[in-house]
C-alpha positions as CSV (number, residue, x, y, z in Angstrom):
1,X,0.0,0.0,0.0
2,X,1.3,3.5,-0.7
3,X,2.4,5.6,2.3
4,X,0.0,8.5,1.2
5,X,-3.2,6.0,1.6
6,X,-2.2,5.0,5.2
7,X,-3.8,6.7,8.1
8,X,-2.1,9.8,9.1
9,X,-1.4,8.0,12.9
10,X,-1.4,4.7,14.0
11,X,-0.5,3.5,17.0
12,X,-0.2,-0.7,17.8
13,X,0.0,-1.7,21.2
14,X,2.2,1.4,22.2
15,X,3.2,1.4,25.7
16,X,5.8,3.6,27.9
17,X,7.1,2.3,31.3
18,X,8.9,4.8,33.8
19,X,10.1,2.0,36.4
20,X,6.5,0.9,38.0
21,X,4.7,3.7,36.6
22,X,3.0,2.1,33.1
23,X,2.0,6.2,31.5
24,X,0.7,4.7,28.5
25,X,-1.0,1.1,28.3
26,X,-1.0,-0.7,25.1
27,X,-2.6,2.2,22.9
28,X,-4.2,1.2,19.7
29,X,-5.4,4.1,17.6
30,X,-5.8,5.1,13.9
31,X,-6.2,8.7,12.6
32,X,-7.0,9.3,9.1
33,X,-5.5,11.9,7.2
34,X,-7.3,15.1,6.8
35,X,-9.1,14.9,10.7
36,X,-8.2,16.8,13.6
37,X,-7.3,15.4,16.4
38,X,-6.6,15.7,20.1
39,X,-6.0,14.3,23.4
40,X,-8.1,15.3,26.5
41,X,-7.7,14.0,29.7
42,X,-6.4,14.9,33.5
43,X,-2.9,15.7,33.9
44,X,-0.6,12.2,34.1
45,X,-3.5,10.6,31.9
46,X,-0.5,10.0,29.1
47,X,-1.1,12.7,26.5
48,X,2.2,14.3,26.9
49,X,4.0,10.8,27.0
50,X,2.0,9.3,23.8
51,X,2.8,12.3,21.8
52,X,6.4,12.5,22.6
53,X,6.9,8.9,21.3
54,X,5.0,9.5,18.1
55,X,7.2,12.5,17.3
56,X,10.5,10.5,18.2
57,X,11.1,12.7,21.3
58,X,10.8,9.5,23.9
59,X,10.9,5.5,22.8
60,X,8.1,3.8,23.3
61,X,8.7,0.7,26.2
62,X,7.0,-1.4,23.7
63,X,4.9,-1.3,20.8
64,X,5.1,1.4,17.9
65,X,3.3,3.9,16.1
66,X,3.1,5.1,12.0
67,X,3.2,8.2,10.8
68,X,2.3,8.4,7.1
69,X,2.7,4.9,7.3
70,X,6.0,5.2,8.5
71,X,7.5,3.2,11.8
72,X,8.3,5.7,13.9
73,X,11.6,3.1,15.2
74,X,12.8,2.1,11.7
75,X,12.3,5.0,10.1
76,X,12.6,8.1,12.3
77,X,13.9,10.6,9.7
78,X,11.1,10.1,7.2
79,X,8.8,10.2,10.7
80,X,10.4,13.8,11.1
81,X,10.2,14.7,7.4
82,X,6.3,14.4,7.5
83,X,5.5,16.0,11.1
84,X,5.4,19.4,12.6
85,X,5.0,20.3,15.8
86,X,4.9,23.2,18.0
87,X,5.1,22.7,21.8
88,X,3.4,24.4,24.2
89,X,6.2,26.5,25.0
90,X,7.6,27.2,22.0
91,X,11.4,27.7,22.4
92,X,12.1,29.9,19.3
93,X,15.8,31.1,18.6
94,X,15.4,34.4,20.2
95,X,18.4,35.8,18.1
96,X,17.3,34.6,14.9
97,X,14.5,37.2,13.1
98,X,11.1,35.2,11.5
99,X,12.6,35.3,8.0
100,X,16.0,33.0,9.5
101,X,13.5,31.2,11.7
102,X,11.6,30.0,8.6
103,X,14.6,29.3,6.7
104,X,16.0,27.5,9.4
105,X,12.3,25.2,9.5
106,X,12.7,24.8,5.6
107,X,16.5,23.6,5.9
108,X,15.5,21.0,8.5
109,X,12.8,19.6,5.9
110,X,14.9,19.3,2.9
111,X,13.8,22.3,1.1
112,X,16.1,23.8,-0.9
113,X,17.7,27.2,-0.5
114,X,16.0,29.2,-3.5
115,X,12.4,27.1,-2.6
116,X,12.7,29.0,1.0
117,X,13.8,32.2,0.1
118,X,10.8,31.9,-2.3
119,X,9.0,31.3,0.3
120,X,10.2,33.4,3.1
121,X,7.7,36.9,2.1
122,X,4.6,35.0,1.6
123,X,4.4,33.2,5.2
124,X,5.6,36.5,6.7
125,X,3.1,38.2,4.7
126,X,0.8,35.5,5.8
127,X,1.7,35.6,9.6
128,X,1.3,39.5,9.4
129,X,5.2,40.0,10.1
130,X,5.9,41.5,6.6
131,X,6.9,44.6,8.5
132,X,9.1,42.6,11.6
133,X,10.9,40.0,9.5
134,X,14.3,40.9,10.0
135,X,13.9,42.2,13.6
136,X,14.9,39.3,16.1
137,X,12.5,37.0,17.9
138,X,13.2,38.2,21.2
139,X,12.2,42.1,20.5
140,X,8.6,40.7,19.7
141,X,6.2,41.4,21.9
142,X,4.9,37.5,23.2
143,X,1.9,37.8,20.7
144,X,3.7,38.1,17.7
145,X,6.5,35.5,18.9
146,X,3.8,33.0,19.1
147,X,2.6,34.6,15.5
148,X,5.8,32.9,14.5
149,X,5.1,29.7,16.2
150,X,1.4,29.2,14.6
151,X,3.8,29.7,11.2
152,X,6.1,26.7,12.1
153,X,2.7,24.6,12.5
154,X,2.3,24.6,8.7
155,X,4.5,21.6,7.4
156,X,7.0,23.1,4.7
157,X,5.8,20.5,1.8
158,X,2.3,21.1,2.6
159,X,-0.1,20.8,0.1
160,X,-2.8,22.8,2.0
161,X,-1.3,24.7,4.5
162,X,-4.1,26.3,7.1
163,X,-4.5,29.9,7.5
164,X,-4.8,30.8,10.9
């Protein structure tokens, strides 16, 4: 089966262990492509931990997950290639200004130089920061640092990408 006709996540039996502490218990789940999804629940419930091992950030005790169709152990690069993901506190490189933050984003997913710099005055267009994009992250006020941020949450290669 082709990788773009698998299910956007899929999880099989995934499980993390810390000691005696089982934070997530043999997980099956599927999530088509092209639905939003999320995970509610009280704090400790496993959201944090299941979504750490789907973006590579914490192996899984046992079990896997897909991405794309892709095993997130044995193939952790093309994993990373297909994701993007902006934590909750979004650590941006304060020194670098939005138009070297993007570019930096497009490097890391195999775009090439004259495809970002292409790029670069749309999405700062897009995100409103037409005016700030060579001014550095860190003499934004927090609103238009997280602007940024909601930028970074469109994947590069995206065929779509959603307007905020």
């Amino acid at each position: 089966m082709e990788h773009d006709a698998k299910p956007a996540i899929q999880t099989e039996n995934l499980t993390r262990r810390f000691g005696e502490l089982t934070a997530v218990d043999n997980l099956n789940l599927s999530v088509p492509r092209g639905v939003i999804f999320g995970f509610l629940g009280p704090n400790g419930a496993g959201k944090s931990t299941t979504i750490h091992m789907v973006i590579g950030l914490l192996p899984p005790t046992a079990g896997t997950a897909y991405v794309g169709g892709f095993d997130i152990l044995k193939a952790p690069l093309e994993v990373k290639r297909r994701i993007g993901v902006v934590p909750e506190n979004l650590n941006l490189y304060e020194r670098l200004t939005a138009a070297e933050q993007i570019e930096l984003v497009g490097r890391l997913y195999g775009l090439d130089r004259s495809e970002i710099k292409r790029r670069i005055p749309p999405l700062l267009e897009m995100l409103e920061l037409d005016d700030a994009g060579n001014k550095m992250i860190l003499d934004y006020s927090q609103g238009n640092a997280q602007e940024d941020g909601d930028g970074l949450r469109a994947h590069p290669r995206a065929r779509h990408p959603v307007p905020r």
